[in-house]
py3Dmol code that shows the C-alpha trace and the ligand (Angstrom):
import py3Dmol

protein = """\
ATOM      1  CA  UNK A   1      10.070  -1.483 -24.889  1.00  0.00           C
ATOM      2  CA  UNK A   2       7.115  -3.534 -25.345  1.00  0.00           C
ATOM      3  CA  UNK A   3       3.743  -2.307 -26.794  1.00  0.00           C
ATOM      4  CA  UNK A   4       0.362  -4.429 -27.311  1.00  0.00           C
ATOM      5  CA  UNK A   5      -2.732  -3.100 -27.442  1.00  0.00           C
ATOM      6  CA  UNK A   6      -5.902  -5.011 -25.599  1.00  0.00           C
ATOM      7  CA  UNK A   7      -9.344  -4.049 -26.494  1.00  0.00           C
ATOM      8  CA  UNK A   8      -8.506  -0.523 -27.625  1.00  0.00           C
ATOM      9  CA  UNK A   9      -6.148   0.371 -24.545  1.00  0.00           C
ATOM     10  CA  UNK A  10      -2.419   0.377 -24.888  1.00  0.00           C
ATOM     11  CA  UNK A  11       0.210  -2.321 -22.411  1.00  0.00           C
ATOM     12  CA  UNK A  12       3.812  -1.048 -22.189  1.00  0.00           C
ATOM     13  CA  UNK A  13       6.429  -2.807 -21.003  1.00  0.00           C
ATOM     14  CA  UNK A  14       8.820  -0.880 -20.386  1.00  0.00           C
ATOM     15  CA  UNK A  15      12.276  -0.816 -18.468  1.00  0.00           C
ATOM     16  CA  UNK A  16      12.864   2.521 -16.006  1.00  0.00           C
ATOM     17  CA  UNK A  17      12.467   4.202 -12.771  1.00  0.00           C
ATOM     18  CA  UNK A  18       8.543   4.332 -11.767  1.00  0.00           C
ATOM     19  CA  UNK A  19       9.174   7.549  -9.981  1.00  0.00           C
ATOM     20  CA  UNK A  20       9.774   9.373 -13.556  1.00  0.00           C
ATOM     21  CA  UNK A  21       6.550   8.106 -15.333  1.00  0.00           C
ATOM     22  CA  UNK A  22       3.890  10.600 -16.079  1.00  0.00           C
ATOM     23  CA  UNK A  23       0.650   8.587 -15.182  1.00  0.00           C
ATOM     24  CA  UNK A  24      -2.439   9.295 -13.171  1.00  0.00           C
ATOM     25  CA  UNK A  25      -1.633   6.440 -10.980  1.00  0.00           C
ATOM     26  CA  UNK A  26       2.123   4.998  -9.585  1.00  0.00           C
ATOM     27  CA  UNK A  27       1.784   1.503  -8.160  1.00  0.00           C
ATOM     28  CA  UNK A  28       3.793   1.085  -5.386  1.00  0.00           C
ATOM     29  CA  UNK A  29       4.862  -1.962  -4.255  1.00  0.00           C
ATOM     30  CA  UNK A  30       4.211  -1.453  -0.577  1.00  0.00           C
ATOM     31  CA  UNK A  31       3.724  -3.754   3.027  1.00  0.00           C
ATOM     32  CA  UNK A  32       0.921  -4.732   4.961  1.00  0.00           C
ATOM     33  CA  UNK A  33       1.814  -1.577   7.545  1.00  0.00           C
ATOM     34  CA  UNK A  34       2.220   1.020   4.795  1.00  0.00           C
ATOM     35  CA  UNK A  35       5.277   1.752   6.800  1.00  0.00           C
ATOM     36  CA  UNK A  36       7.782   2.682   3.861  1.00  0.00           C
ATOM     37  CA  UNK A  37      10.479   0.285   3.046  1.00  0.00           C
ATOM     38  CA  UNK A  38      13.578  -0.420   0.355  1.00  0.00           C
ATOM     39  CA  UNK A  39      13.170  -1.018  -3.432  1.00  0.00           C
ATOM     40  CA  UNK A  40      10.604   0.411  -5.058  1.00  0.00           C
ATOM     41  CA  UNK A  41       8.756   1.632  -1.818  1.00  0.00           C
ATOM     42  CA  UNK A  42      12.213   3.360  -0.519  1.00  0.00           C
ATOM     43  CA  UNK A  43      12.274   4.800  -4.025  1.00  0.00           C
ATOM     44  CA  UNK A  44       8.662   6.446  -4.320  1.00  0.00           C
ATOM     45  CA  UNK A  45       8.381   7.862  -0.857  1.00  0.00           C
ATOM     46  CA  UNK A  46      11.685   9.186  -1.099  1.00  0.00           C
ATOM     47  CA  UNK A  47      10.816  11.059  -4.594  1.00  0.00           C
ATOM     48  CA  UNK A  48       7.003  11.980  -3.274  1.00  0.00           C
ATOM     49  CA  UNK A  49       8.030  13.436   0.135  1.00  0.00           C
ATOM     50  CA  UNK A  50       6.805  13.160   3.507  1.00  0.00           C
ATOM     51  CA  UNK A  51       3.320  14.175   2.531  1.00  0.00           C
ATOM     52  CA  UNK A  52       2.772  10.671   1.334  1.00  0.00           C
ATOM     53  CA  UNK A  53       3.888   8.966   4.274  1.00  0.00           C
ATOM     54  CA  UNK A  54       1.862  11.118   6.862  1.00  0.00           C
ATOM     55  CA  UNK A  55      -1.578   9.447   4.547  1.00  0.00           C
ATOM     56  CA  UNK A  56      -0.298   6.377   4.616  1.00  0.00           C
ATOM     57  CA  UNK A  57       0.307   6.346   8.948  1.00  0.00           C
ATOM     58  CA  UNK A  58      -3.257   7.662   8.643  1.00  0.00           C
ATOM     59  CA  UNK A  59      -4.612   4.930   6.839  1.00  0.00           C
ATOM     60  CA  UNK A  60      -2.856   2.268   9.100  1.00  0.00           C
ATOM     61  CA  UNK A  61      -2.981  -0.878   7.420  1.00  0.00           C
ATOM     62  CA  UNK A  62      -3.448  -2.566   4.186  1.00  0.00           C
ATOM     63  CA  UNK A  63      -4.384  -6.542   4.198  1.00  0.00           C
ATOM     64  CA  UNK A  64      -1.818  -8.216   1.680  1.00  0.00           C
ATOM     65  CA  UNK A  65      -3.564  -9.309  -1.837  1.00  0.00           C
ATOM     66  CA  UNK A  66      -5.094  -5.772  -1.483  1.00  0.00           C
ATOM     67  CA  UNK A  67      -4.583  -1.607  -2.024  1.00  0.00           C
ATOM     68  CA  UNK A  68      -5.283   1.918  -0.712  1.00  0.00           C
ATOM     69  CA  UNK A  69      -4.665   5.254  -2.305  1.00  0.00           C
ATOM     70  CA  UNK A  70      -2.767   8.006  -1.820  1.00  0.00           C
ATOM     71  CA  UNK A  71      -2.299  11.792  -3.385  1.00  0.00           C
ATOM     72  CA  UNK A  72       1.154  11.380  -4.934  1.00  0.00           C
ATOM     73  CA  UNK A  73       2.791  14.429  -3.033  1.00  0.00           C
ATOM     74  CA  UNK A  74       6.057  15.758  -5.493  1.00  0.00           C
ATOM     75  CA  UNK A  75       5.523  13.214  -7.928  1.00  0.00           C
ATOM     76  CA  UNK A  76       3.922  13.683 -11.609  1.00  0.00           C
ATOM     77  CA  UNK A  77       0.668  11.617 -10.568  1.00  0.00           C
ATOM     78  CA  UNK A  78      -2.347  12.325  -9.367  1.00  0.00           C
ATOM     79  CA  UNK A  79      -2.391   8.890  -6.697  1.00  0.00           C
ATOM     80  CA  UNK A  80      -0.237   6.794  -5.774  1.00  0.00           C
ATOM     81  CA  UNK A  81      -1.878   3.207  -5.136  1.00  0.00           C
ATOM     82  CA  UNK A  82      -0.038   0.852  -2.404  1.00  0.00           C
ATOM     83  CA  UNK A  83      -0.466  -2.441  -3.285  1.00  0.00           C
ATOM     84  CA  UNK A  84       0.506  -5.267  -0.606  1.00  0.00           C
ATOM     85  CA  UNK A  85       1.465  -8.228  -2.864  1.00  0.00           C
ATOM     86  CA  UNK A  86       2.508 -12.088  -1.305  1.00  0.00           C
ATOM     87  CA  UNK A  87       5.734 -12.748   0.598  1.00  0.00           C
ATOM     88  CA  UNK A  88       5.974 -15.960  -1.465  1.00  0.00           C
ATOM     89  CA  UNK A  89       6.680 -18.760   0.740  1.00  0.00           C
ATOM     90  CA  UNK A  90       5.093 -21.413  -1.613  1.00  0.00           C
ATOM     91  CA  UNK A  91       1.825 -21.722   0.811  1.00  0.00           C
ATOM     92  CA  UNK A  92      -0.353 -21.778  -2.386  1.00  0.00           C
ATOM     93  CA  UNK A  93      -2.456 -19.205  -1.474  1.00  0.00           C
ATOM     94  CA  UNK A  94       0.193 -16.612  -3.684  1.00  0.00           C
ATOM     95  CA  UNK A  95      -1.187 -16.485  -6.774  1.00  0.00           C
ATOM     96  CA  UNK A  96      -4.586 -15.293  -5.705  1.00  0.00           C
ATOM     97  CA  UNK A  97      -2.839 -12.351  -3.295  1.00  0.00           C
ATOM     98  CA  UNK A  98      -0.358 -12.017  -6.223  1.00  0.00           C
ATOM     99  CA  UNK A  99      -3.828 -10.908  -8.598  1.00  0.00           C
ATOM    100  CA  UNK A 100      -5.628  -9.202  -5.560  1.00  0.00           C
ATOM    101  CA  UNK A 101      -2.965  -7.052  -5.298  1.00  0.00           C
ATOM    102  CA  UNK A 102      -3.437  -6.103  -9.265  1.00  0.00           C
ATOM    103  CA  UNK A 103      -6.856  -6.284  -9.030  1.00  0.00           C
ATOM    104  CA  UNK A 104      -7.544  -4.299  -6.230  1.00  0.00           C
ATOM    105  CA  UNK A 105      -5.486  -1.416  -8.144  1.00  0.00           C
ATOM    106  CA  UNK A 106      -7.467  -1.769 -11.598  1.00  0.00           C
ATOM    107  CA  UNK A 107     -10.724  -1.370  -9.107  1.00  0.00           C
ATOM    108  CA  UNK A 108      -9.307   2.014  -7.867  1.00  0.00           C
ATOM    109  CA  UNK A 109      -8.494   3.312 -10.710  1.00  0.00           C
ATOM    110  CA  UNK A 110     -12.286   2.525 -12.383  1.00  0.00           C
ATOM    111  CA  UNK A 111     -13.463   4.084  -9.097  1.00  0.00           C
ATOM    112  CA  UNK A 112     -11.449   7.337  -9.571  1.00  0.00           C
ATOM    113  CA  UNK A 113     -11.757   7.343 -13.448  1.00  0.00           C
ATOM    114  CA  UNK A 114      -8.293   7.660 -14.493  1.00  0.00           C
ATOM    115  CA  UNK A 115      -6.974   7.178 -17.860  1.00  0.00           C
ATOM    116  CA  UNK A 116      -3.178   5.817 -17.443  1.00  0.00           C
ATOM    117  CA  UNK A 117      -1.649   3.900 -14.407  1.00  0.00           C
ATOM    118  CA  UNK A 118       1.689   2.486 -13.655  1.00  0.00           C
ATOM    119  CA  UNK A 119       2.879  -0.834 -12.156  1.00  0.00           C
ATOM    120  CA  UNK A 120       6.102  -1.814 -10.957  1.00  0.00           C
ATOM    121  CA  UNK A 121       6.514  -5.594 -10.548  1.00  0.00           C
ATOM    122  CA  UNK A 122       5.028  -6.503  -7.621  1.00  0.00           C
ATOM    123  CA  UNK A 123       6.724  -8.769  -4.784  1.00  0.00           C
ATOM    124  CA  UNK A 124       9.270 -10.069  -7.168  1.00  0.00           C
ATOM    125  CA  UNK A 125      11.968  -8.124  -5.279  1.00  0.00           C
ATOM    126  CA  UNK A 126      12.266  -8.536  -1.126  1.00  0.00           C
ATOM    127  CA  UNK A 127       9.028 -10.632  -1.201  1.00  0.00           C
ATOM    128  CA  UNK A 128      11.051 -13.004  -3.321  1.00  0.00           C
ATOM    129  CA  UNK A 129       8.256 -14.018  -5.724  1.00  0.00           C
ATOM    130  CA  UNK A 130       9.941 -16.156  -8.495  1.00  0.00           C
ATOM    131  CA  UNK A 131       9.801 -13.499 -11.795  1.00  0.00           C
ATOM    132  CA  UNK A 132       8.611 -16.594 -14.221  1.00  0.00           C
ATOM    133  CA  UNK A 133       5.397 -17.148 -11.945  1.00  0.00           C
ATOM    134  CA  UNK A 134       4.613 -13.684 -11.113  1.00  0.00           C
ATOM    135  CA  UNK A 135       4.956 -12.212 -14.354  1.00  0.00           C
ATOM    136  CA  UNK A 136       1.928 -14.282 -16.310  1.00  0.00           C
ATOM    137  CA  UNK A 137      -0.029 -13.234 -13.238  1.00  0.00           C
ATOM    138  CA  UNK A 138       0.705  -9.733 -13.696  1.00  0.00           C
ATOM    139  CA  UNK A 139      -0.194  -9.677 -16.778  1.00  0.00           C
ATOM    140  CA  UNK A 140      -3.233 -12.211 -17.161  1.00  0.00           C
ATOM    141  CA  UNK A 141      -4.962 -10.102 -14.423  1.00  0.00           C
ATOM    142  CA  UNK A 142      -4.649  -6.861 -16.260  1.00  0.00           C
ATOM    143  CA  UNK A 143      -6.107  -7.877 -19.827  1.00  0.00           C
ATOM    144  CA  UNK A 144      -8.778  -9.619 -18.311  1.00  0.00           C
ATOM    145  CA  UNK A 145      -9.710  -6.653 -16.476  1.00  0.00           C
ATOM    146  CA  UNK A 146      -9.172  -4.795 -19.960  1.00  0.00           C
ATOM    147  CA  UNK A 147     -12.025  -6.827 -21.830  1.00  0.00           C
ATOM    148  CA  UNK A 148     -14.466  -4.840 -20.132  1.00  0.00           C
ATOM    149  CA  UNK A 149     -15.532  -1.229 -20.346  1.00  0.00           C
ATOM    150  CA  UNK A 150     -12.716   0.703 -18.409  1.00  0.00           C
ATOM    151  CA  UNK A 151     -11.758   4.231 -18.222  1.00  0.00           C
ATOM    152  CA  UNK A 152      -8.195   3.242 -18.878  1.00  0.00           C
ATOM    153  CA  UNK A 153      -6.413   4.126 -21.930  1.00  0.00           C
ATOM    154  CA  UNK A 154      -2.917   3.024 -21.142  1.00  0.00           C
ATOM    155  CA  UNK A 155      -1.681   0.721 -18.763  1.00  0.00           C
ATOM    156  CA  UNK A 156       2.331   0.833 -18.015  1.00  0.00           C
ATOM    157  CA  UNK A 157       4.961  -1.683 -16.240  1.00  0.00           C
ATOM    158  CA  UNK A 158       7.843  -0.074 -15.667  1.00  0.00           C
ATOM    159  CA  UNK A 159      10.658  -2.597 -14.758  1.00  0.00           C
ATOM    160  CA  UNK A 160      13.461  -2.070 -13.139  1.00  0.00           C
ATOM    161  CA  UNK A 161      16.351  -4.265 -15.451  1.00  0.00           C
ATOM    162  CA  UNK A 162      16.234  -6.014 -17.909  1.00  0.00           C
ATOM    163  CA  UNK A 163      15.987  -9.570 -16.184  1.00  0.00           C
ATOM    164  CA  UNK A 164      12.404  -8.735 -15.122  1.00  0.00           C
ATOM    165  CA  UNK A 165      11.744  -6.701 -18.595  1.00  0.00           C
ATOM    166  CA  UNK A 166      12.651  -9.613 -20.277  1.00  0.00           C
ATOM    167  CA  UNK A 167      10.437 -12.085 -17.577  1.00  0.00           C
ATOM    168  CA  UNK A 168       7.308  -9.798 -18.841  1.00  0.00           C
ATOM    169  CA  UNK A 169       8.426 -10.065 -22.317  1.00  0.00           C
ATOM    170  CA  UNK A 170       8.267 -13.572 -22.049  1.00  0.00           C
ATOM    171  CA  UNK A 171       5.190 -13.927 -20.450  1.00  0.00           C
ATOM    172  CA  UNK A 172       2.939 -11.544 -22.902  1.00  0.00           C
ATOM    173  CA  UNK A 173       4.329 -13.701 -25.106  1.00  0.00           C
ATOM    174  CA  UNK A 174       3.023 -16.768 -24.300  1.00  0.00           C
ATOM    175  CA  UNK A 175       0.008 -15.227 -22.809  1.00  0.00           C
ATOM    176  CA  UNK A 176      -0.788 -14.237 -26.627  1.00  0.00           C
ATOM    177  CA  UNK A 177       0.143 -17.462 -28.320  1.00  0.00           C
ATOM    178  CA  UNK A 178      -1.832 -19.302 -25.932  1.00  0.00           C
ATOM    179  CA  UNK A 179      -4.750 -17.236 -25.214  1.00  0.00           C
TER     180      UNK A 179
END
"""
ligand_1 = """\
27
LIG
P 8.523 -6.408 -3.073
O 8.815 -6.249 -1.591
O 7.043 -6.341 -3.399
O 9.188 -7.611 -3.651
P 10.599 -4.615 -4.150
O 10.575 -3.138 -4.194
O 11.636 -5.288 -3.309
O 9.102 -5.071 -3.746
O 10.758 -5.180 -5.623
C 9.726 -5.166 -6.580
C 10.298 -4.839 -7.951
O 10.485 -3.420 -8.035
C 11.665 -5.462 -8.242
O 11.660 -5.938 -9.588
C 12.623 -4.273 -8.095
O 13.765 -4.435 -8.915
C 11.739 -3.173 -8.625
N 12.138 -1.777 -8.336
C 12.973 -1.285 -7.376
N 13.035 0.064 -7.482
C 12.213 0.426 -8.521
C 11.871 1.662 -9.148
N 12.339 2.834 -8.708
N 10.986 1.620 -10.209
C 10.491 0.469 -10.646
N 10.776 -0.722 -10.098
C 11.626 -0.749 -9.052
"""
view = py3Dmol.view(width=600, height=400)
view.addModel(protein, "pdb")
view.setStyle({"model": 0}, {"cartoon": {"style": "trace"}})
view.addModel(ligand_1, "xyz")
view.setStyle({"model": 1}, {"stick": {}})
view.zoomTo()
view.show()
């Protein structure tokens, strides 16, 4: 486990299940049609129960580089947010949809007030985003969001082994050294 703090609030990187983490907000890593899927998506609907999935087929959609909420049915959150990151196909426009995806969670969780949220590693699994790309922008769009006033207090990633631990590891490194 990894712990920096950024402007008063605390970044862990951590390695685990997201569905155990007691946090106001679970990211999930989710598709454009909200329609449940493997990895971590199979994993948190699965754990929440149907409730979850019954909001998400009334919300409908969610455009990709973006996020809705949820209530967080069995699980020990108060939301879950469903973040649609990239399929990466190397079309250039992934890096902004990569951070929109971040981004749009970090704006929900200022609009509901919350004080701790947790991210899985978005699209670096089915969507096949390369781990050494998406990690700095993972992390470079959270602590600039955390230089400004924010009701946060703790900010987790929880990933899954320690191949994309490591990858984040890395990457706060570097994001450190080099500002
Ligand atoms: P995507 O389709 O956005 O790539 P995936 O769920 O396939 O989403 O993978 C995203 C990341 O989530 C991968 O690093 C995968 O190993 C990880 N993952 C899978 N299950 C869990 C879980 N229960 N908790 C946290 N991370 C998970």
């Amino acid at each position: 486990m990894t712990t920096h703090t950024v402007n008063g609030v605390t970044l862990l990187l951590k390695q685990g299940n997201i569905v155990n983490v007691q946090v106001d907000a679970i990211v999930n890593a989710a598709n454009a049609g909200l329609a449940g899927g493997g990895g971590v998506d199979g994993a948190i609907h699965r754990a929440a129960g149907p409730t979850v999935m019954q909001e998400c087929r009334q919300i409908g959609r969610c455009p990709t580089g973006s996020a809705v909420a949820t209530g967080a049915g069995n699980l020990p959150a108060r939301y879950i947010f469903h973040a649609v990151g990239p399929i990466y196909q190397n079309q250039g426009d992934e890096p902004q949809l990569l951070a929109g995806a971040y981004q749009a969670c970090l704006n929900l969780a200022e609009h509901h007030q919350i004080h701790s949220i947790a991210f899985p590693s978005i699209s670096t699994g089915a969507y096949g985003y390369p781990l050494h790309l998406a990690a700095p922008i993972a992390l470079q769009t959270v602590i600039t969001h955390l230089q400004r006033p924010t009701s946060l207090q703790q900010v987790h990633f929880i990933l899954f082994d320690q191949r994309t631990l490591q990858a984040y590891q890395k990457a706060l490194q570097q994001l450190l050294t080099n500002g």
